[in-house]
N, C-alpha and C positions, 0 to 999 in steps of 0.2 A: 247529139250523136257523138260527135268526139270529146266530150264531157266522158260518157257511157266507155267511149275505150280506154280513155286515160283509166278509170278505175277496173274495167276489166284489166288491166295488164298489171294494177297496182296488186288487186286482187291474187290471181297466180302464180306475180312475183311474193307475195305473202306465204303463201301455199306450199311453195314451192319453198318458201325458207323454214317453214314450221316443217315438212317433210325433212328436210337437210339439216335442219338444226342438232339432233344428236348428233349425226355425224361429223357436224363441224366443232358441237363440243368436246368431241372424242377427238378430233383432231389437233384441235387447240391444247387440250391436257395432253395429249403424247408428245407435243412440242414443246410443252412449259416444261413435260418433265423430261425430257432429253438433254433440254438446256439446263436446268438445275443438276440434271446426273453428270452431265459433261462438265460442269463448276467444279464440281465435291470430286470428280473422278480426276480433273486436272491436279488441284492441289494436294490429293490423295497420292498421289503418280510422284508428283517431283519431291513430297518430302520423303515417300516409301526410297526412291532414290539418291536422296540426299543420305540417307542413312548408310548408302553402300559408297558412298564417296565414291563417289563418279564422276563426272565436267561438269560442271553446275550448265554450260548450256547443252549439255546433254539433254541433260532433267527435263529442261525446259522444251527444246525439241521435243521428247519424244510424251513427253504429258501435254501439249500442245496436239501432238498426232493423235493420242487416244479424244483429247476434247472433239477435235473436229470431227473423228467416226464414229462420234455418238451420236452428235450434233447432224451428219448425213445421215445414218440411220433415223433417228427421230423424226427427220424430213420426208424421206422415202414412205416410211408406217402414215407419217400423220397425210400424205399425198393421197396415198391407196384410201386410206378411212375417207376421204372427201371424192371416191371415186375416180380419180385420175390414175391413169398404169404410169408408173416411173419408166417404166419401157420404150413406152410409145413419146415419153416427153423428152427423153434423152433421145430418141434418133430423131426429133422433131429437132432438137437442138442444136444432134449433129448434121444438120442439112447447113448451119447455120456456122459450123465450123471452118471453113473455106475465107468466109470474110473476117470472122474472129480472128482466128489464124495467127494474122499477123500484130493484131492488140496484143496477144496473150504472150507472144512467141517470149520476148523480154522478160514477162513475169514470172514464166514458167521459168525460163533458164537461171534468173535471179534466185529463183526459189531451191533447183538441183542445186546451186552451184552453192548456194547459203549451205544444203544439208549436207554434201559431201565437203565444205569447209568446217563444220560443225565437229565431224568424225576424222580427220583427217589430222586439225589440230594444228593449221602451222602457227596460229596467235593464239594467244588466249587474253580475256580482259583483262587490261593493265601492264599490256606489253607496249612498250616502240616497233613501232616496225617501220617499213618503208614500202610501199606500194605504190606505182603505175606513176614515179615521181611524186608525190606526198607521203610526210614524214611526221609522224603524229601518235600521240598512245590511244592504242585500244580502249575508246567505253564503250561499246556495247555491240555483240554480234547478232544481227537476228537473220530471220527466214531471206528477207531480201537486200539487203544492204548490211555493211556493217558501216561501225561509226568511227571517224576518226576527230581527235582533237590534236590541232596544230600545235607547236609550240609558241605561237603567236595567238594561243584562245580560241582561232575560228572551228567550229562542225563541218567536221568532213564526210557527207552521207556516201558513201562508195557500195555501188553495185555488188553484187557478187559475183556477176557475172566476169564482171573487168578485173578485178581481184582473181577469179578462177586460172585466168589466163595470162597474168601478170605475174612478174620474179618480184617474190617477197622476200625482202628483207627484215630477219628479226632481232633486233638490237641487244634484246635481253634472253634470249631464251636461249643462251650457253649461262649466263651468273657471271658474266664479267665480260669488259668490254678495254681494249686497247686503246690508251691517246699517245699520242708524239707530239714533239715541239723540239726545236734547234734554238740554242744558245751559242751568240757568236763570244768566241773567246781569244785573247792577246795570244799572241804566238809566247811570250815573254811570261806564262804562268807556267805552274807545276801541273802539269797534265794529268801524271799520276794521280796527286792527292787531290786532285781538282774535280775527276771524276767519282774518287772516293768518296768526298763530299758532296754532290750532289746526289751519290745515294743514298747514303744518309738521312741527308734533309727531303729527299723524296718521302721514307717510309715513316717521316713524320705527321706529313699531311694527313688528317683527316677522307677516307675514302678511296686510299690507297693501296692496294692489296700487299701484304707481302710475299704473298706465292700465287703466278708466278713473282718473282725477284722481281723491281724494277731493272731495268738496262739502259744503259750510259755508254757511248763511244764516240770517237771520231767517225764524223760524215766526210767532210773535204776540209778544203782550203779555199776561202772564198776575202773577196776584196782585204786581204793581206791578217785574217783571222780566221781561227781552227772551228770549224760547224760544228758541236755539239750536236746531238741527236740524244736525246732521252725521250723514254718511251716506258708507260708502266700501264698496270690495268686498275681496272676501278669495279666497282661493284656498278650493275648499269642501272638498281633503282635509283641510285643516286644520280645527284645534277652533274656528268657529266663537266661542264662547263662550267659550273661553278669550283669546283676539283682541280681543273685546268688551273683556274683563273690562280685560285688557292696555292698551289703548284710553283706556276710560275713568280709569285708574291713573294715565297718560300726562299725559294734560290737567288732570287735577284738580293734577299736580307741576305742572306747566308754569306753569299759572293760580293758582296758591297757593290754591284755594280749601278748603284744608284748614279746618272749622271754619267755613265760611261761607256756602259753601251748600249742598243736598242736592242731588245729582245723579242723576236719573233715566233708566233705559235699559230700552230693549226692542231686540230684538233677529226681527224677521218671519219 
């Protein structure tokens, strides 16, 4: 007896799949080729866009947005071909949206806050910038995070969300960046030509701009010697720091002050 109903139900379910079977192979091809059309249609999209020199993550955004609404159309046709109303499964879904809610809420906001960073443009990759206290060049902006790399090597995955709402600082995106550093000096030197030559030997340095000028002046008077203050700009793909360091190496040869005084620098 239940021998007899195991194969009746085996039976029906057979039946039942040889019935279904077109449909499901009509299903299965309008999702193969949705997928396949949404491929050729992505890389079709960003280098059609690449040609108009656009934001390279432009391209990518919005040949991404055509992949996905091919890829949901595809789904939607090949749902209906298997008899299922996309109607009735989306409000089946949305009964289900209350508990989702709060999974998704984050996603979502990562995801606006990527696309309105996208368009917006305050970085782009390859920039420094500084965000939410982390200080690091741009590799890579996507839908929900972008990426930062420290100057210490580590990955920085940063929301977009925290980024949307955060004061970004962008290091490079004027083409040149300001350092300062004080040079304590004898009261007993020529001030005049003392500053002369320290701008001199500024605009020698390697990554030193010379417009604007560098600039050289007295700061104060401190523990019985005259604070220099110099201050030039630099190109910011450049190290920075290594510029300084370069700099400062510069003027202490220049100034003999090897041995005579300590030279102090900071760098903003």
């Amino acid at each position: 007896m239940l021998a007899n109903m195991v194969l009746d139900s085996f039976h029906r379910f057979y039946e039942g799949l040889v019935d279904r079977l077109p449909s499901i192979i009509s299903a299965f091809a309008v999702f193969l080729a949705s997928w396949l059309l949404a491929r050729l249609l992505r890389g079709g999209v960003r280098r059609a866009l690449a040609r108009l020199s656009t934001t390279a993550h432009v391209d990518v955004l919005i040949s991404r947005m055509v992949s996905y609404g091919v890829m949901t159309a595809g789904v939607i046709i090949a749902l209906g071909l298997l008899g299922i109303n996309p109607g009735v499964l989306i409000a089946s879904l949305g009964l289900l949206s209350v508990g989702l809610g709060f999974a998704v809420k984050d996603i979502v906001g990562n995801f606006l806050a990527g696309v309105i960073l996208i368009f917006q443009k305050p970085f782009k990759v390859g920039d420094s910038v500084v965000v939410g206290g982390m200080e690091g060049k741009v590799e890579d902006i996507r839908l929900r995070d972008t990426v930062l790399r420290c100057p210490d090597g580590r990955l920085v995955f940063m929301p977009n969300s925290n980024i949307f709402v955060a004061a970004i600082t962008n290091n490079t995106a004027s083409g040149r960046r300001r350092s300062e550093f004080v040079i304590p000096v004898p009261w007993d030197e020529d001030c005049e030509s003392l500053l002369e030559t320290l701008r001199t030997a500024l605009l020698g340095v390697d990554g030193v701009l010379r417009e604007p000028p560098p600039r050289v002046g007295a700061e104060e008077v401190k523990d019985g010697a005259l604070q220099v203050k110099v201050a030039y700009w630099s190109d910011p793909s450049t190290d920075t720091f290594k510029v300084t360091t370069e700099a400062l190496l510069r003027l202490r040869k220049e100034l003999d002050f090897c041995g005579e005084k300590e030279i102090g620098a900071s760098d903003p």
